[in-house]
Backbone as a ProteinNet text record, in pm:
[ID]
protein_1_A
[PRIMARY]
XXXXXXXXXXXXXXXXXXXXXXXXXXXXXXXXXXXXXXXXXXXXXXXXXXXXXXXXXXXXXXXXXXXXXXXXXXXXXXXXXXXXXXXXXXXXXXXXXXXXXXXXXXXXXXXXXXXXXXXXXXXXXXXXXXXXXXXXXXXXXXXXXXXXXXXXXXXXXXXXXXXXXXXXXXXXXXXXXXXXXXXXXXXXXXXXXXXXXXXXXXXXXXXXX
[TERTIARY]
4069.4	4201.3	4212.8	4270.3	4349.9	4439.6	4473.1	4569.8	4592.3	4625	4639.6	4779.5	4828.7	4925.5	4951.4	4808.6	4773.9	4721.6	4802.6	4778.7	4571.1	4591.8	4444.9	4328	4357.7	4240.3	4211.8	4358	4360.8	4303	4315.2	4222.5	4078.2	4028.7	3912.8	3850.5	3881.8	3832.8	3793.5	3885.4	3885.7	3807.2	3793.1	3700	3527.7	3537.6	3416	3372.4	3452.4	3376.7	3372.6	3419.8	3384.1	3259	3168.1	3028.9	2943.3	2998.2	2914.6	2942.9	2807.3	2817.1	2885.9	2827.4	2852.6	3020.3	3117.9	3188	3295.1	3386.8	3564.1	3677.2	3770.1	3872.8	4019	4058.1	4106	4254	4316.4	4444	4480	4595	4629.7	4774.3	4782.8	4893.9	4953.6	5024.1	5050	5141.9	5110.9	5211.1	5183.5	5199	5129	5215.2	5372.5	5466.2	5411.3	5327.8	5277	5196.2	5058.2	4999.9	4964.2	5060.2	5019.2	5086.7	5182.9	5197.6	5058.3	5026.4	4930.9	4793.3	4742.1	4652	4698.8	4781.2	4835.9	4835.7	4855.2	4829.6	4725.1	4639.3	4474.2	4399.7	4408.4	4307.4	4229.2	4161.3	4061.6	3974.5	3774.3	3707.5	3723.6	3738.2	3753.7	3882	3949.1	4055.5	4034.5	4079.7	4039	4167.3	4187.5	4315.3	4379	4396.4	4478.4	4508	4503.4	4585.5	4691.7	4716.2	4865.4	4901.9	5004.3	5104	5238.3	5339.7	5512.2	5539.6	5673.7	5756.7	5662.6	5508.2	5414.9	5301.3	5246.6	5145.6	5014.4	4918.3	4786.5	4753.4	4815.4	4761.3	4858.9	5010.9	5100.4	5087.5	5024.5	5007	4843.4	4755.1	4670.6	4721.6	4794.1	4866.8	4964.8	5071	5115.5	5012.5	4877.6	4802.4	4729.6	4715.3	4689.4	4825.7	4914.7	5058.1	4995.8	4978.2	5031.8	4895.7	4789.4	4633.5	4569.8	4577.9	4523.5	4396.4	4283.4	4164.3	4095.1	4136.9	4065.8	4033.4	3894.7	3812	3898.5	3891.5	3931	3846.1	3872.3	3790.5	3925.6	3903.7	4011.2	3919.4	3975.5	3986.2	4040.3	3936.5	3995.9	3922.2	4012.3	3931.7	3889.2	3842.4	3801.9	3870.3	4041.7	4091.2	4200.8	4158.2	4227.3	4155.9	4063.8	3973.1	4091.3	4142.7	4232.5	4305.9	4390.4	4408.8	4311.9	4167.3	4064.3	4110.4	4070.4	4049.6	4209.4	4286.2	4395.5	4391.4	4315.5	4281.3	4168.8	4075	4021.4	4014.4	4166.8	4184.6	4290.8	4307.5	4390.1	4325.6	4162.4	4111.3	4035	4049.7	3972.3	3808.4	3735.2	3612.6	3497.8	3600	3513.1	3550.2	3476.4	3561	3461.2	3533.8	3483.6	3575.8	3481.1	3545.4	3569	3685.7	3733	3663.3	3605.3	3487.8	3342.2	3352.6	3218.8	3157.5	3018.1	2936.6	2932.4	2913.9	2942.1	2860.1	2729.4	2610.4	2693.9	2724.7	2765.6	2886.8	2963	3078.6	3042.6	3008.9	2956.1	2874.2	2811.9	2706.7	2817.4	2924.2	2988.6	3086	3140.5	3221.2	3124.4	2989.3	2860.8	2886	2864.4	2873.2	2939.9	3078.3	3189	3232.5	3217.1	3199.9	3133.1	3035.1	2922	2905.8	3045.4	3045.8	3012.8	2962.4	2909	3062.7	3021.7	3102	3058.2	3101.8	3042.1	3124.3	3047.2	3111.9	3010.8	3051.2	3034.8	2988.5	2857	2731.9	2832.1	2888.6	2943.9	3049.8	3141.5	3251.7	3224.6	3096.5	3034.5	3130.4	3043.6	3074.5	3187.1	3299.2	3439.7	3536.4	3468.7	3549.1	3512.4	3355.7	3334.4	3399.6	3416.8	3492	3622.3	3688.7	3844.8	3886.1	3750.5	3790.5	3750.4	3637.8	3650.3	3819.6	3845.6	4005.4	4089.3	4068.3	4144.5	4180.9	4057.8	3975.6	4142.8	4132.6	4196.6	4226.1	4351.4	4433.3	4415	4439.1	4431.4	4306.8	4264.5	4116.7	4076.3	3959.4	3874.3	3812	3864.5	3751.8	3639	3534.9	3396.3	3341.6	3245.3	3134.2	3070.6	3094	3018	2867.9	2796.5	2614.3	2680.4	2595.3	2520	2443.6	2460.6	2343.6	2241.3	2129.3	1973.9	1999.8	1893.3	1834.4	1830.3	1743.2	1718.9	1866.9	1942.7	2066	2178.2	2133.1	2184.5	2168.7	2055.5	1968.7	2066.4	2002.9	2132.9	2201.6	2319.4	2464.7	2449	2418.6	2437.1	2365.1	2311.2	2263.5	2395.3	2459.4	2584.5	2698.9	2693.9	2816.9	2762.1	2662.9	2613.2	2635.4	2686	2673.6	2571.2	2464.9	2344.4	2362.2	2269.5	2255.3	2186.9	2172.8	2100.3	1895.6	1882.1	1789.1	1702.1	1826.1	1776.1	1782.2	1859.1	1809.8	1662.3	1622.5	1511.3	1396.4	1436.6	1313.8	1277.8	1417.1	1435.3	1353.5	1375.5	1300.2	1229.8	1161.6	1011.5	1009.8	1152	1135.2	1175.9	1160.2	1159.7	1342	1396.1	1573.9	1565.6	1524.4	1539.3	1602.5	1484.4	1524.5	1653.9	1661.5	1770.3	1890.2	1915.7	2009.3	2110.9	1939.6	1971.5	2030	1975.8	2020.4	2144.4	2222.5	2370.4	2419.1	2397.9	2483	2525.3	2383.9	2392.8	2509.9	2526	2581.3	2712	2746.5	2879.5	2924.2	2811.2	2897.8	2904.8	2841	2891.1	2983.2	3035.9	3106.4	3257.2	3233.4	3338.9	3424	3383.2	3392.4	3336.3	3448.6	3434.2	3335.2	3353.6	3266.4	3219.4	3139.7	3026.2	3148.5	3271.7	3374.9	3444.5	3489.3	3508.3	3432.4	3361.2	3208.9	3186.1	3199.2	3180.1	3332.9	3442	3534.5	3571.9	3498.3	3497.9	3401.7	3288	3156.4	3218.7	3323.6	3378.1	3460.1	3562.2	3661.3	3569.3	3443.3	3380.4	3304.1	3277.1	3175.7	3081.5	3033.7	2883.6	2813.9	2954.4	2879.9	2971.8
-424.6	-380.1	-391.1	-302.3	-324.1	-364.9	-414.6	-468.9	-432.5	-324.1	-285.6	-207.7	-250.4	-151.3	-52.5	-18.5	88.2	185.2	307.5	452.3	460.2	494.5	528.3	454.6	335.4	222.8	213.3	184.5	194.8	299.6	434.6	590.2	558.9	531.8	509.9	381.1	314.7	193.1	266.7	323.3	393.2	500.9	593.3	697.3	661.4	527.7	468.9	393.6	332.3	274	343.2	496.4	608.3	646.4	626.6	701.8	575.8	462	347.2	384.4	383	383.2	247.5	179.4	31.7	-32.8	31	-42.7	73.1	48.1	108.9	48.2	168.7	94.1	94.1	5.8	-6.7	16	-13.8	-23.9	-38.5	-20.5	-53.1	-78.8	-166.4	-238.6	-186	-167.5	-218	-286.1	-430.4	-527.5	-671.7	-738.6	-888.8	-923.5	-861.8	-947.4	-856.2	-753.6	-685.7	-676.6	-866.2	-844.2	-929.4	-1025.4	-1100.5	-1021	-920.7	-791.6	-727.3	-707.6	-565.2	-643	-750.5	-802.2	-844.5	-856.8	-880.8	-691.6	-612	-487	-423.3	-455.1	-374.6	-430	-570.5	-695	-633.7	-681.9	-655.6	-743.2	-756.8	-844.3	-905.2	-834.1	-867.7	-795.3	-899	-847.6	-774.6	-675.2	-670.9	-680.7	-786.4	-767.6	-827.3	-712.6	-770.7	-905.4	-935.3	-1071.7	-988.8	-928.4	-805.3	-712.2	-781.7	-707.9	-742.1	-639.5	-681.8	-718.5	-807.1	-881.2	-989.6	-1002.5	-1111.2	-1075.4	-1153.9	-1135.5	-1177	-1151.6	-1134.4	-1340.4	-1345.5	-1535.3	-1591.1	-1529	-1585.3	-1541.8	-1443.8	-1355	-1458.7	-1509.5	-1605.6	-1743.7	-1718.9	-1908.5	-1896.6	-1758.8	-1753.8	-1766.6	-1736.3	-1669.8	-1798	-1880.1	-2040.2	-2127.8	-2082.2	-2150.8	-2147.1	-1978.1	-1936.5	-1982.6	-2037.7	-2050.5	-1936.6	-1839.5	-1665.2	-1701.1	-1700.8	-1715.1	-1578.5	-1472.1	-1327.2	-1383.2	-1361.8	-1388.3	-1275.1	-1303.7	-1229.9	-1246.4	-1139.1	-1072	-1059.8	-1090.1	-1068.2	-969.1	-844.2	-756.2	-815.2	-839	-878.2	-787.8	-837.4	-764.8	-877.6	-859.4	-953.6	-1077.4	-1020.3	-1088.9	-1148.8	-1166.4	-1246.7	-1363.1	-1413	-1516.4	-1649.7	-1661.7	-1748.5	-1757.6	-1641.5	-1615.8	-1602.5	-1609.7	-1598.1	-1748.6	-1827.8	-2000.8	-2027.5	-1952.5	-2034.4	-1937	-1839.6	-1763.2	-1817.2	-1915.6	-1977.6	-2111.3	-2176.6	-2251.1	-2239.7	-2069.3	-2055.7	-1992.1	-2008.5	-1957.8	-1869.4	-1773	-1623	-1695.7	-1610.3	-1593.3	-1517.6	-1442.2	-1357.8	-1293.2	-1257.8	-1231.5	-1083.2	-950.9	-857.1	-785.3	-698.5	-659.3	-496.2	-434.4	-333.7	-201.2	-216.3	-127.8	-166.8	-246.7	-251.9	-138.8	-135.4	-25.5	-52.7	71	85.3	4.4	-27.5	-138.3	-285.6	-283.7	-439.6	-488.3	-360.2	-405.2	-437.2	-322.9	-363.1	-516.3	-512.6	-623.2	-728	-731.7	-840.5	-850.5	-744.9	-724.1	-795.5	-777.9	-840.5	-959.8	-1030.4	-1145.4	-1233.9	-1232.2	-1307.5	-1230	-1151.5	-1095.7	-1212.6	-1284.3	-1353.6	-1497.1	-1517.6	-1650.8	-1755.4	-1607.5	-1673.7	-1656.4	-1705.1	-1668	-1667.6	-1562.4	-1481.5	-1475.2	-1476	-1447.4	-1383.2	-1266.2	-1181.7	-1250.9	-1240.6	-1294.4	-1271.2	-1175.4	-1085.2	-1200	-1246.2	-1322.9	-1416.3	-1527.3	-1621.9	-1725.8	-1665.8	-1763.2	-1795.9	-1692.5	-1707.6	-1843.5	-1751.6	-1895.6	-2040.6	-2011.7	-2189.9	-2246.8	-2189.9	-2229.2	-2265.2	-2146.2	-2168.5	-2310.5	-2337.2	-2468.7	-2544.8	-2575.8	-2697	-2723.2	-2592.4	-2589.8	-2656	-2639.3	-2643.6	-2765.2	-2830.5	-2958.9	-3021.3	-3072.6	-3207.6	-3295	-3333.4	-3456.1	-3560.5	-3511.7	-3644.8	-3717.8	-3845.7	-3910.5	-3828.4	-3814.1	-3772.7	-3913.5	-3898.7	-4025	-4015.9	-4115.5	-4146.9	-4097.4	-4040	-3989.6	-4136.5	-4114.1	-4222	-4251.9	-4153	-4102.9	-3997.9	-4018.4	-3935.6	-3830.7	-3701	-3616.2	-3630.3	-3565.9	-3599.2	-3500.4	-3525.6	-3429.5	-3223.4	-3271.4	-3170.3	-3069.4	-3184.7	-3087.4	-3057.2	-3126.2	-3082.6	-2968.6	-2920.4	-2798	-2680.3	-2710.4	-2619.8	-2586.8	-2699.6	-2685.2	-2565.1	-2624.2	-2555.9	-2406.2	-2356	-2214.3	-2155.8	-2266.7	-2173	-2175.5	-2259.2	-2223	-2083.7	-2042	-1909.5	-1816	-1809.2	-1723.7	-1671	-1761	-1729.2	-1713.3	-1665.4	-1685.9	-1788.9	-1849.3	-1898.9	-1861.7	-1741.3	-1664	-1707.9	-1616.1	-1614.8	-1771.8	-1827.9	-2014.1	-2020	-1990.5	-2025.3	-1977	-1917.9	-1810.2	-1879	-1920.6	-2000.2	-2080.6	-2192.6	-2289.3	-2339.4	-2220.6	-2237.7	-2311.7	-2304.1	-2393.8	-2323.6	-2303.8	-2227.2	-2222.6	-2090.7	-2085.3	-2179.6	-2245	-2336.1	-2436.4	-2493.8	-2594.9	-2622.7	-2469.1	-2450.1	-2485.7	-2415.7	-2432.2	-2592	-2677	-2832.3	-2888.6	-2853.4	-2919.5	-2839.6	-2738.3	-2675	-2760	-2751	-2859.8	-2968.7	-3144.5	-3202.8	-3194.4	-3108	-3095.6	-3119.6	-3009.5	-2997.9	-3111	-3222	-3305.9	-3441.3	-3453.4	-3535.9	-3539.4	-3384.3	-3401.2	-3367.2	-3384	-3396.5	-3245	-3117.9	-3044.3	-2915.5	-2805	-2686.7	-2613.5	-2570.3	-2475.1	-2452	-2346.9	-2354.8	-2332.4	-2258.2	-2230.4	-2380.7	-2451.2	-2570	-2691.8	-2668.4	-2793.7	-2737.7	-2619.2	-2605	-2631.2	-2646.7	-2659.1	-2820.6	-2918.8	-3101.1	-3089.6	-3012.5	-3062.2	-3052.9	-2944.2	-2929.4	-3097.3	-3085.6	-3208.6	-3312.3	-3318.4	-3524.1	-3458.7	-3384.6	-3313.9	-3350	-3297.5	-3253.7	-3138.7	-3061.5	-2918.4	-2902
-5005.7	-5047.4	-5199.1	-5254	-5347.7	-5467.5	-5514.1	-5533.5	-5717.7	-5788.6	-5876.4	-5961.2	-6049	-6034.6	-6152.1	-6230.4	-6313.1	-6221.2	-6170.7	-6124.1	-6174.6	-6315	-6312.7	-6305.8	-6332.9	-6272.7	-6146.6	-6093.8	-5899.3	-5842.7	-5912.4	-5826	-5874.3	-6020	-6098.2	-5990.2	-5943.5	-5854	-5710.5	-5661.7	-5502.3	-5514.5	-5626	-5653	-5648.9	-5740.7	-5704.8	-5606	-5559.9	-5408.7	-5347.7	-5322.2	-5182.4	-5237	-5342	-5397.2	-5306.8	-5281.2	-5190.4	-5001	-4962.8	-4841.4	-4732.3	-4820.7	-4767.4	-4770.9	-4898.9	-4889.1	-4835.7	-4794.6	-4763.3	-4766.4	-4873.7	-4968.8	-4881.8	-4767.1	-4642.9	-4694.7	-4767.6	-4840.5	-4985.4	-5019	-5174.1	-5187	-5278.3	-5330.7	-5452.1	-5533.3	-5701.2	-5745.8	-5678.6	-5729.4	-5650.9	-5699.1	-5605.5	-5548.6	-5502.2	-5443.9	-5312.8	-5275.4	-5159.7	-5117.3	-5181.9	-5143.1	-4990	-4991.3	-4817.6	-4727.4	-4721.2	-4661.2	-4642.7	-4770.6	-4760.9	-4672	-4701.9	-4620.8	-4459.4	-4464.2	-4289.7	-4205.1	-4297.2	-4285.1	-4283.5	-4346.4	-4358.1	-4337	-4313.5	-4327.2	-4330.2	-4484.1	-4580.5	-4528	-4582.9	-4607.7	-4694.8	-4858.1	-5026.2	-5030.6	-5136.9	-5182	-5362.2	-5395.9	-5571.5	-5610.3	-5684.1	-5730.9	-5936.3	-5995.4	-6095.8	-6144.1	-6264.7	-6255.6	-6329.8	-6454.7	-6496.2	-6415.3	-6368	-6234.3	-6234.8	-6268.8	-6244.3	-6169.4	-6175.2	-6054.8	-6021.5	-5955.3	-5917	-5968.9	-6035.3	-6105.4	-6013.1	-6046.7	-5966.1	-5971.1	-6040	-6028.2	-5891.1	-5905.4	-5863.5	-5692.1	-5682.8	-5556.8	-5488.4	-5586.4	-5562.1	-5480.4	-5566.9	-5502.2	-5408	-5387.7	-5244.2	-5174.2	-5162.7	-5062.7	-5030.4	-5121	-5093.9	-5014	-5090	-5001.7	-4825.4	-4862.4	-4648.5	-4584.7	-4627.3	-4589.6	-4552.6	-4655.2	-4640.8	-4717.6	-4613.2	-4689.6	-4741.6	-4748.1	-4757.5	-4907.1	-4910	-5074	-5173.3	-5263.3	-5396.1	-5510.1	-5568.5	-5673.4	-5807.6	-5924.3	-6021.2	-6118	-6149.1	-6215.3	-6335.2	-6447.2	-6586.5	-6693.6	-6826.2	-6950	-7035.2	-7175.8	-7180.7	-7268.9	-7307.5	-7359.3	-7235.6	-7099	-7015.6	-6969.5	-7031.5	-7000.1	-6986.7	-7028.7	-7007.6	-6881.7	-6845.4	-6708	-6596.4	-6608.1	-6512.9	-6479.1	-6589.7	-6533.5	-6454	-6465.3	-6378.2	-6261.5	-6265.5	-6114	-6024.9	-6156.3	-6089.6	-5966.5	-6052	-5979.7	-5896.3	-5885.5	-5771.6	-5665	-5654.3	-5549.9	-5525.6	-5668.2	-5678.7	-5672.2	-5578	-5531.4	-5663.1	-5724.2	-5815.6	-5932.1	-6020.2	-6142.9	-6188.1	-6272.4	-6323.1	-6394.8	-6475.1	-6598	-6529.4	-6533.2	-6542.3	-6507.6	-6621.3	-6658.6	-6564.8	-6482.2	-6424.6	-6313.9	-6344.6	-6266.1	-6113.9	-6060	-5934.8	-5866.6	-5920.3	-5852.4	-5862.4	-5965.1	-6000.1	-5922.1	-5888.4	-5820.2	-5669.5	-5636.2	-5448.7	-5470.9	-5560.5	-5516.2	-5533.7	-5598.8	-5623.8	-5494.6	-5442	-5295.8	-5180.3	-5202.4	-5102.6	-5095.5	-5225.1	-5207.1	-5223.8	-5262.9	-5214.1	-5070.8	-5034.6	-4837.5	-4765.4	-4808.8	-4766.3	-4832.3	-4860.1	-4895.9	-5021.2	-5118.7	-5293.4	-5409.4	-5473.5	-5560.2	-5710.7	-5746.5	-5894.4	-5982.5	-6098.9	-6248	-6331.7	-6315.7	-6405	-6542.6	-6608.2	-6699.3	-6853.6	-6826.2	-6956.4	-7007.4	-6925.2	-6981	-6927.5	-6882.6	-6848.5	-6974.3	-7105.5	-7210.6	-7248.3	-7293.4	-7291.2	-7154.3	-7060.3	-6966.8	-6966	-7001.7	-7049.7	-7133.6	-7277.4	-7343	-7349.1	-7255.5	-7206.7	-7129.5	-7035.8	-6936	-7013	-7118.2	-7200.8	-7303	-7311	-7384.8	-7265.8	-7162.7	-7048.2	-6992.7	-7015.6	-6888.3	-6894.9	-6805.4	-6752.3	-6810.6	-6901.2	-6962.1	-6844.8	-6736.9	-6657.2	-6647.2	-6637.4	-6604.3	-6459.7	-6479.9	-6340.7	-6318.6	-6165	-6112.6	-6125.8	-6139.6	-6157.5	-6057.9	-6062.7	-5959.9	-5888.3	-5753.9	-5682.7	-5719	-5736.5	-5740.5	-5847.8	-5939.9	-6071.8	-6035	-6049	-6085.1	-6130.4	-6092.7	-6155.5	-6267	-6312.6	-6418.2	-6347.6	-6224.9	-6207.2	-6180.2	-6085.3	-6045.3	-6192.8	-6245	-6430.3	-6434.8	-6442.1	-6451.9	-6361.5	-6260.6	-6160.6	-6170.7	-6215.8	-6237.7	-6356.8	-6444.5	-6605.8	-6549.6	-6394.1	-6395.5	-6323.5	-6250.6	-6149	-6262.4	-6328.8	-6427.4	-6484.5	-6529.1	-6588	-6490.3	-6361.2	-6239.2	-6220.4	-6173.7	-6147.5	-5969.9	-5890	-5758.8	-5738.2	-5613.1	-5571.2	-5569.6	-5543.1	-5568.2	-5726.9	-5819.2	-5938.5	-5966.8	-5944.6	-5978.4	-5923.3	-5846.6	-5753.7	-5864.3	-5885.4	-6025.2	-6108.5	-6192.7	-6303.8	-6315.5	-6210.6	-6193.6	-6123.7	-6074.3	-5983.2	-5868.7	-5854.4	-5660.9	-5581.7	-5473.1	-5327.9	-5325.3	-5274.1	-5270.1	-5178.6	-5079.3	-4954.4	-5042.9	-5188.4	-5220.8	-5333.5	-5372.3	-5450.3	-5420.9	-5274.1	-5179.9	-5143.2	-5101.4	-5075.9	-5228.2	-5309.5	-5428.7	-5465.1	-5468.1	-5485.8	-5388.1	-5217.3	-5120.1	-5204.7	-5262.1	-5299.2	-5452.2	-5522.8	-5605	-5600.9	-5465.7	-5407.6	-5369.7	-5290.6	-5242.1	-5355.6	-5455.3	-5509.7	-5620.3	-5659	-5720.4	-5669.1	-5502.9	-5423.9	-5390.5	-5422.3	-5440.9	-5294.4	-5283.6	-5136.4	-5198.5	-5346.3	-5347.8	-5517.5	-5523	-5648.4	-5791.5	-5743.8	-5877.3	-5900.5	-5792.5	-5843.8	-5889.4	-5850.3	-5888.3	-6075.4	-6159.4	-6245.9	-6365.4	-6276.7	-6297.4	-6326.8	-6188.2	-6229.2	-6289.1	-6354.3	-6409.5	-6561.7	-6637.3	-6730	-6767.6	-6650.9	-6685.9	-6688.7	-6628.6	-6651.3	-6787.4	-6849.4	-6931.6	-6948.9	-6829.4	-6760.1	-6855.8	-6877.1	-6885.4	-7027.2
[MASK]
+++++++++++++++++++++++++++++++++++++++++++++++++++++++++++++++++++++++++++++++++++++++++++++++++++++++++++++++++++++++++++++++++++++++++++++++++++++++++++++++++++++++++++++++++++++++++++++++++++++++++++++++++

């Protein structure tokens, strides 16, 4: 689904996912106060949605959707002077992040895999949001990590904050994805953390990363 409320971006988006076999653009919105309507209506796999949107903004339409326990993954449509608004979409749940302008490969593949449970950031504004969450981190103390990270899962971390896959980690550093895998789990669980956007998010506030 959807969720846009620029006329020519919203057709420019739907124009290009009908050139993909794989994906179909089930519904559309233009405005975030329509979008736990519009998903109770089309139920989507991926949601694409705005964070600049009247009346409810694409963050605020995030965090209803956390209110009601609407798990449909999301994708935030940004440019590159909303990096700031990514990190508070981040911690409202968005699954995935891309720039506007992204190619028709890059997008499906990015619909793939937050479909399937990853979550991505776009390489391009990788750097900008690091910087934003070190602007960002947490006034409050973070509790101490029970168990320390190794070295190696250092390594790791500092590749999923880059939005690497699991895969391409595996490349990186010459170990089997099996073992890539066990060491992202381990990551997750000691820094107490559901998933790979928040684990880079406490790795910022203890500054890990």
């Amino acid at each position: 689904m959807l969720a846009e409320d620029q006329n020519l971006v919203r057709e420019g988006l739907r124009n290009l996912l009908q050139l993909s076999e794989s994906i179909e653009v089930v519904g559309e919105v233009v405005d975030g106060s329509e979008v736990l309507d519009g998903l109770a209506k089309f139920k989507p796999d991926v949601l694409l949605i705005d964070i600049r949107m009247p009346k409810m903004t694409g963050i605020e339409a995030l965090q209803a959707m956390q209110e009601q326990g609407e798990s449909t993954p999301a994708i935030i449509l940004t440019t590159f002077d909303d990096h700031q608004l990514v990190l508070e979409g981040m911690q409202a749940g968005a699954k995935g992040y891309l720039l506007k302008d992204v190619s028709l490969d890059s997008l499906v593949n990015a619909i793939e895999k937050v479909h399937g449970g990853e979550t991505l950031v776009q390489r391009a504004i990788t750097e900008r949001i690091l910087k934003g969450l070190s602007s960002m981190a947490s006034k409050e103390t973070e509790p101490e990590l029970q168990e320390e990270l190794s070295p190696k899962e250092l390594e790791v971390l500092r590749l999923m904050a880059g939005g690497y896959s699991n895969r391409e980690i595996s490349s990186a550093i010459h170990k089997s994805e099996g073992t890539v895998k066990n060491q992202v789990s381990s990551i997750l669980d000691k820094l107490d953390v559901r998933d790979r956007t928040q684990a880079v998010l406490r790795a910022i506030n203890l500054g890990l990363l």
